[in-house]
N, C-alpha and C positions, 0 to 999 in steps of 0.2 A: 641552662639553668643559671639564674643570678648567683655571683659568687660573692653581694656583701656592699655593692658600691660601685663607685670610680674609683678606676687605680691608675693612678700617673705614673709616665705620661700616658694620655690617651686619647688626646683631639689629632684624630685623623689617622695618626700612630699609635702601636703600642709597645711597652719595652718589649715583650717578644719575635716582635716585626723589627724593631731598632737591631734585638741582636741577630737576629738572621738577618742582615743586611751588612754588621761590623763582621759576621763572621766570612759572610762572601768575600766581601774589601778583604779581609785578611788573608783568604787565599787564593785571590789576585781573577775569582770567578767575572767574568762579562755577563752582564752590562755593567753590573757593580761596582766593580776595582774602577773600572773609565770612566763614571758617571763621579767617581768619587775622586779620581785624579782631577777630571776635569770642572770641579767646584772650589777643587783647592788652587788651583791654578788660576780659577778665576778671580774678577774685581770681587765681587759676594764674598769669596774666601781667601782675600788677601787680611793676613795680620796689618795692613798698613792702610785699609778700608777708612775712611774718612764721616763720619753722619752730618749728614747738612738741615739737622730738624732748623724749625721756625716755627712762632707762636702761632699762628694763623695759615694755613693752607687753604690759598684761593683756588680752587678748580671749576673753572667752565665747562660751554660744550667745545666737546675735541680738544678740549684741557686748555684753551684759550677763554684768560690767560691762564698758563702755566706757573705758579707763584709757590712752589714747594711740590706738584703735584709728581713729578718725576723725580725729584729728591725723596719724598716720604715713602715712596712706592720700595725704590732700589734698597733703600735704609732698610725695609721691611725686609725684604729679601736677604739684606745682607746680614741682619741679627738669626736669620730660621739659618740660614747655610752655617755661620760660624757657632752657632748650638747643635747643628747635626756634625760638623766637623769635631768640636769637642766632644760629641758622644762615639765616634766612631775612633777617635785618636788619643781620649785620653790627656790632651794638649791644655793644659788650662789657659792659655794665652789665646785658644779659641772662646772659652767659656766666658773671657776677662771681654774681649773683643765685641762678645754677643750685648753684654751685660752695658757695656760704652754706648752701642747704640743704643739698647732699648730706655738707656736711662737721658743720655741726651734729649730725646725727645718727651719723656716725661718729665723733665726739666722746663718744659718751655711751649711746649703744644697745649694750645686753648680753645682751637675751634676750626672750623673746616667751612669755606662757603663759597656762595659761585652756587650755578646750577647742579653742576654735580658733585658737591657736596658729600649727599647720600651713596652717590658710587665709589667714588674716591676712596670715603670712611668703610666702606663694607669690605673693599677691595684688601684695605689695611689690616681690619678687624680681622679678615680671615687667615690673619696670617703671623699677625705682634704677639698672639696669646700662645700660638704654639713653639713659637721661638721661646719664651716668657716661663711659659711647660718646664718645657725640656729643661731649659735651665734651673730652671727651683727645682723640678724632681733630680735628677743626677748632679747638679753642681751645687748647689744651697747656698753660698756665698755671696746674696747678693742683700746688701743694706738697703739699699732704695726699689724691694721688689712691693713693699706698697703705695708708692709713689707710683708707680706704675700699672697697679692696677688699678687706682684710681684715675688714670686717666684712659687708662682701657672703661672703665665703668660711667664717665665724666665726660668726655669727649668724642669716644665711638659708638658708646649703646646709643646715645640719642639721636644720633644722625641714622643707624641701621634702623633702629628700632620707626620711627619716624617713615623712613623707605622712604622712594618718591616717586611725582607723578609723571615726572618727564623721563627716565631709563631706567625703570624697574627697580 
């Protein structure tokens, strides 16, 4: 039965899938606890992670040439992992970290072109808003979160929305 709406977060997750997941991490359950060490350990979940956004991401086929398309990608990554680290630790230096990325690149991304384009943008899309979630629902701190979904709405619907004719 409908209980009234969306309730954040809820693309893809929900906070009560988040907390069974912080409560495994917390008592050190597998796959959990290692899946969880092993993001914090990683680049994605280094506090010292770097975003290398650019106004224009050129992506070909086979990503030739490559002109941001492997930087926008790992970025994407890197903002979802340091949002689910700060929801699972608490940490705001993770939340702080998410918020770096995703606003660098709303700072400066204008368009996406090259053949793929539409995959590249879709690739991203599925992935900025949930980082973007998370952090507006549990952490709220963020001044430039409609900078940023204007460029989630400005920049990536029309390239998805658009699709294409050459990889789906």
């Amino acid at each position: 039965a409908a209980t009234g709406g969306f309730v954040h977060p809820g693309i893809l997750v929900t906070k009560p899938q988040l907390d069974f997941v912080k409560a495994k991490i917390a008592a050190g359950e597998a796959p959990w606890a290692g899946a969880f060490a092993a993001a914090k350990s990683g680049k994605y979940g280094s506090l010292g992670y770097k975003p290398k956004p650019r106004a224009v991401v050129e992506c070909g086929s086979y990503s030739m040439p490559d002109n941001g398309c492997t930087d926008e990608k790992n970025d994407v990554v890197a903002a979802y992992t340091q949002a689910l680290l700060f929801y699972f630790t608490g940490d705001e230096a993770y939340a702080k970290k998410s918020i770096e990325i995703m606003d660098a690149w709303s700072a400066v991304l204008t368009d996406h072109t090259n053949s793929n384009a539409p995959l590249q943008s879709a690739w991203c899309a599925s992935v900025f808003p949930r980082a973007g979630e998370l952090i507006r629902a549990t952490y709220g701190k963020w001044p430039e979160v409609a900078r940023f979904s204007k460029m989630l709405r400005n920049v990536y619907l029309p390239e998805v929305i658009k699709g294409s004719t050459s990889n789906g």
